[in-house]
N, C-alpha and C positions, 0 to 999 in steps of 0.2 A: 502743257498748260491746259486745265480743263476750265469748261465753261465760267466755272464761278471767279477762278482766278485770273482770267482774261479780263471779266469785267471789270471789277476788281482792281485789278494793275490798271486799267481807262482811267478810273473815277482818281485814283489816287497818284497820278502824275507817270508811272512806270511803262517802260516798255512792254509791247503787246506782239504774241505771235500771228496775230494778225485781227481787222476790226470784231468786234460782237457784233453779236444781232442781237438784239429787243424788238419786234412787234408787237402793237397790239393785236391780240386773236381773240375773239369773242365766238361770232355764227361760223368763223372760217373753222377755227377749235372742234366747235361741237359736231360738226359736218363731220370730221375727220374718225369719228368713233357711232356714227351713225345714230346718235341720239336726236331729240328735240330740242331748241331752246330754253321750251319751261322747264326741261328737268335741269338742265346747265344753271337757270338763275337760280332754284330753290334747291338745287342737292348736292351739298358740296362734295357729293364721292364723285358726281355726273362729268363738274367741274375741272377735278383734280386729274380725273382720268382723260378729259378732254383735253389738260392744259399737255399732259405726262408726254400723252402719243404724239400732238403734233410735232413739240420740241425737239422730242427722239427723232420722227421720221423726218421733219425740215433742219435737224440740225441747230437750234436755236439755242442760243445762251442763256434765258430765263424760262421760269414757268410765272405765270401769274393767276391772280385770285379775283382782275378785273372782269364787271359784269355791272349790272344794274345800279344804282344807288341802294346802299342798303340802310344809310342811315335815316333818311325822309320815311319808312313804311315803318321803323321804330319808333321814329317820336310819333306817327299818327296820320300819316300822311295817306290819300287813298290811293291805288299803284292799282293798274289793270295788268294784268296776265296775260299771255297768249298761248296759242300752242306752240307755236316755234317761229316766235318773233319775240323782241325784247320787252319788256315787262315797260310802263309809261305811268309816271306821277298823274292824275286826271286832273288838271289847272281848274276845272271847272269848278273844284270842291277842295281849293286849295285849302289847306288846315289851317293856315292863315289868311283866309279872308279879311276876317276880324282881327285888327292887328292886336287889341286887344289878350286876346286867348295868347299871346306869347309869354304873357309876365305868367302862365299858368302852366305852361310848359315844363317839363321836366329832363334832365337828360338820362335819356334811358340807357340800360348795362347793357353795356357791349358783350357780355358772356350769358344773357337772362334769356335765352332759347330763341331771342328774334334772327331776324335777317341777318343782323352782322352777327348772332354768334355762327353762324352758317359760312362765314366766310372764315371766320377764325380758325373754325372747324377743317374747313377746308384747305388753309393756310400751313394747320398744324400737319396733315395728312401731307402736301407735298415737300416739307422740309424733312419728313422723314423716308420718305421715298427718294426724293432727289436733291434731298439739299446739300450733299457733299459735294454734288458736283455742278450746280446750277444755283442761279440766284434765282432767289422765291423774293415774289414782289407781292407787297399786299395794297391796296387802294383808298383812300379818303377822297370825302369831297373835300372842293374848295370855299372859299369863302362865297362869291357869287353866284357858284352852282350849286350848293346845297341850300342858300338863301332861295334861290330860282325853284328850287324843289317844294319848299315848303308856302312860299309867299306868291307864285305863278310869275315866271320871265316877264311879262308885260308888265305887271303892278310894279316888280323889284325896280324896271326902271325909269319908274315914273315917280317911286319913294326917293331918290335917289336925290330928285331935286323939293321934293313937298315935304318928305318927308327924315332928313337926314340922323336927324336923331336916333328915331325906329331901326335904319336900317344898320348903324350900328351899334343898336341893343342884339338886333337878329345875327350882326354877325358874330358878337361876343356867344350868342347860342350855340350858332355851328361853328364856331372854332372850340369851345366847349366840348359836345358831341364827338367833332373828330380827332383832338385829339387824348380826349378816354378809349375810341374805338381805335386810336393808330397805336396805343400802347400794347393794347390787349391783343393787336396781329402782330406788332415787333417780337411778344413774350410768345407767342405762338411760331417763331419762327423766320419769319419778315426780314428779310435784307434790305429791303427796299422798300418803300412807300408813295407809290403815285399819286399825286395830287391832282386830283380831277376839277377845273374850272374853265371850261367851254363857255361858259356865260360872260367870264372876262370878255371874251375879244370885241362885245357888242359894245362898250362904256368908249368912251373916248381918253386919252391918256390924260386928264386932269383929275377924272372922277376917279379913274385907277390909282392913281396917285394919292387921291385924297383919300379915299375906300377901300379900294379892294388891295391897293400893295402893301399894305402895313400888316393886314391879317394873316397874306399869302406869305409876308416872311416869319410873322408869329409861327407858324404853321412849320415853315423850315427850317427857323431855329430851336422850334419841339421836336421837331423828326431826329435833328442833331442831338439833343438833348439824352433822347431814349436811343442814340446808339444805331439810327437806321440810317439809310440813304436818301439822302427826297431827288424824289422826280417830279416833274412838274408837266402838265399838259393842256392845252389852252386850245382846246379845238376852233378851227377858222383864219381870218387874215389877224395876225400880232404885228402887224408894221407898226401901228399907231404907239405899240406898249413894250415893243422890242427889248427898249434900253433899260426900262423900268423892270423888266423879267432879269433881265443880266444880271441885274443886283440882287439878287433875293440871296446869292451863296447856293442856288441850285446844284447838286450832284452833276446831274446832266438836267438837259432838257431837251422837250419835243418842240421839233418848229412844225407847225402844217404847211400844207403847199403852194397858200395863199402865200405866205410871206417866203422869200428867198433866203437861202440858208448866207449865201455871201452878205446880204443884209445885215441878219442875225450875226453874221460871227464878226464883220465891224460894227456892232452898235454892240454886241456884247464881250468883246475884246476876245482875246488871242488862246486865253487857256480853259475859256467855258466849255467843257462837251457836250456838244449836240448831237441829237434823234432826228434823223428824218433825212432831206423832206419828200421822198418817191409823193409823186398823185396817188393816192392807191385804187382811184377807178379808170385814169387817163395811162397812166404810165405801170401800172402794176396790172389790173387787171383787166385791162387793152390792150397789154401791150404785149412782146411776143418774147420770149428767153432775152434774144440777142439785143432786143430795146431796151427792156429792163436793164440788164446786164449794164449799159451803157448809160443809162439813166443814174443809175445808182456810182458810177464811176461819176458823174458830173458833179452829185451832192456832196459827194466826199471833195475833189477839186475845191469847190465851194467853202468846206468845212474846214477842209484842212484836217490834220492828223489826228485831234482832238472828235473825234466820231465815231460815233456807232450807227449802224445801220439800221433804220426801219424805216415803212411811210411815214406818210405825214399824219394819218391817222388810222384807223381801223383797218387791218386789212379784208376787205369784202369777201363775203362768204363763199362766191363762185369765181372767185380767181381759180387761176387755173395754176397744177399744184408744182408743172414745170417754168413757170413764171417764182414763184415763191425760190425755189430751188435757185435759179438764175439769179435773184436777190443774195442770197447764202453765196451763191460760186463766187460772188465779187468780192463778200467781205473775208471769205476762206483765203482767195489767189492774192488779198493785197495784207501786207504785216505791216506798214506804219510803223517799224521799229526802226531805220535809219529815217526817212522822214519825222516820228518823232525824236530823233536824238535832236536833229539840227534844228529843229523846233525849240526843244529845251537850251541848245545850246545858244541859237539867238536871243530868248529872252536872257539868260544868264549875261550872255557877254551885253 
């Protein structure tokens, strides 16, 4: 069973010769091929090649095409640069000041040479490299965090009560946006689709409810629609919004390491698969093989047989790469193949 078909048999109920890994690797990535940042967020060879090595040399079941927001510097939004730190929307000159300038808004082609065609790019480049044997994940924002991008995190949630109306004109925008741009990385290759909304976890679960869960399942059941996977990830504490993520029909999902994956897996029942939730600066990259190791056996416990392995979120640039390894060695030495039988065979009987 290679990479792609391990996941693969996860998401879709089948026995597995033992769990996947999925991390996220962004700075940990590009570290690994000796490049900068900058050139990782703007050049999708930088990317592809960053995502290729580390997979090979950790072992990892996906490549991914995650990095910066690429859809907020397409519609107009201003983004600062670094040298080898990640690129940052500037709030200060948010495009949407003026809420105004939204009914003026256009949504821009996801193939018309901007940012996101640089991921498509980049998307198409590792499906042909490794896509027979690895799932290629491609990335959207979500409803909240590509709103937060465009309209500045503080204002969005202050619209939220002043302004209700606006803010779902804005999200009918970016669910617009992402998914023309989730189509055009599905046709480029995309097994998968992460759904990036880190802004969720600030709203309290009335306003998710009322806002941001209806656009996040829009959003999953277009992923479905064109044939992809959705992933979903909610960076920070999700206790408040647990039960309301269970529902969306998510492929899998990431927990972070604010909220406990035992939590997550009663409030979002028995056959959801869950990502996560290692700390990845307390328990990953503090921690030493044998903690790790043991860590990551505790989240699966947790999880139950329905899991795949990664943090909770990013894994840190300067973890150390026998820590990483030590993460791999657990989900290699455990199959979840008779643990998932009597799983399956519980819910049946």
């Amino acid at each position: 069973m290679n990479s792609r078909e391990r996941v693969l048999a996860m998401l879709e109920g089948r026995p597995v010769d033992c769990l996947p890994v999925m991390p996220i690797t962004m700075m940990f990535a590009v570290d690994q091929i000796g490049a900068k940042y900058f050139a990782y967020a703007t050049d999708y060879r930088v990317l592809a090649e960053a995502q290729i090595r580390t997979a090979e040399e950790f072992d990892f079941d996906h490549v991914s095409a995650i990095a910066e927001t690429r859809e907020a510097p397409d519609c107009g939004a201003v983004v600062e640069y670094f040298d080898d730190q990640p690129p940052s929307v500037v709030e200060a000159e948010a495009l949407l000041a003026d809420k105004k300038t939204l009914a003026r808004l256009k949504v821009p082609d996801p193939v018309g040479g901007g940012r996101m065609h640089d991921r498509v790019k980049g998307l198409a480049l590792l499906k042909q490299r490794v896509g027979r044997d690895k799932i290629v994940e491609g990335w959207m924002e979500g409803p909240c965090g590509g709103s937060a991008d465009l309209r500045g995190i503080n204002t969005l949630m202050v619209d939220f009560y002043d302004d209700p109306a606006f803010v779902r004109d804005l999200f009918d925008y970016v669910f617009e946006v992402g998914m023309r741009f989730a189509r055009a990385q599905v046709e480029a290759g995309a097994d998968v689709i992460g759904i990036g909304d880190p802004a969720a976890s600030l709203v309290g679960p009335k306003i998710y409810q009322e806002f941001v869960w209806p656009y996040e399942k829009k959003m999953v059941d277009g992923l479905h629609a064109l044939g992809a996977r959705a992933r979903l990830h909610v960076c920070g504490n999700t206790r408040r919004i647990l039960e309301g993520m269970g529902r969306l029909g998510c492929d899998f999902m990431d927990i972070d390491s604010l909220a406990p994956l035992a939590e997550a897996r009663a409030r979002m029942g028995p056959r959801q698969v869950l990502l996560g939730n290692l700390d990845p600066v307390r328990d990953l990259r503090a921690g030493t093989p044998p903690s790790v190791y043991s860590a990551v056996a505790e989240c699966h416990r947790q999880a139950g047989p329905f899991f795949i392995v990664g943090a909770g979120c990013e894994v840190p640039r300067d973890t150390p790469a026998e820590n990483v390894r030590a993460m791999v060695r657990y989900a290699r030495e455990n199959q979840a193949l008779k643990t998932w039988q009597n799983s399956t065979r519980t819910s049946v009987d």
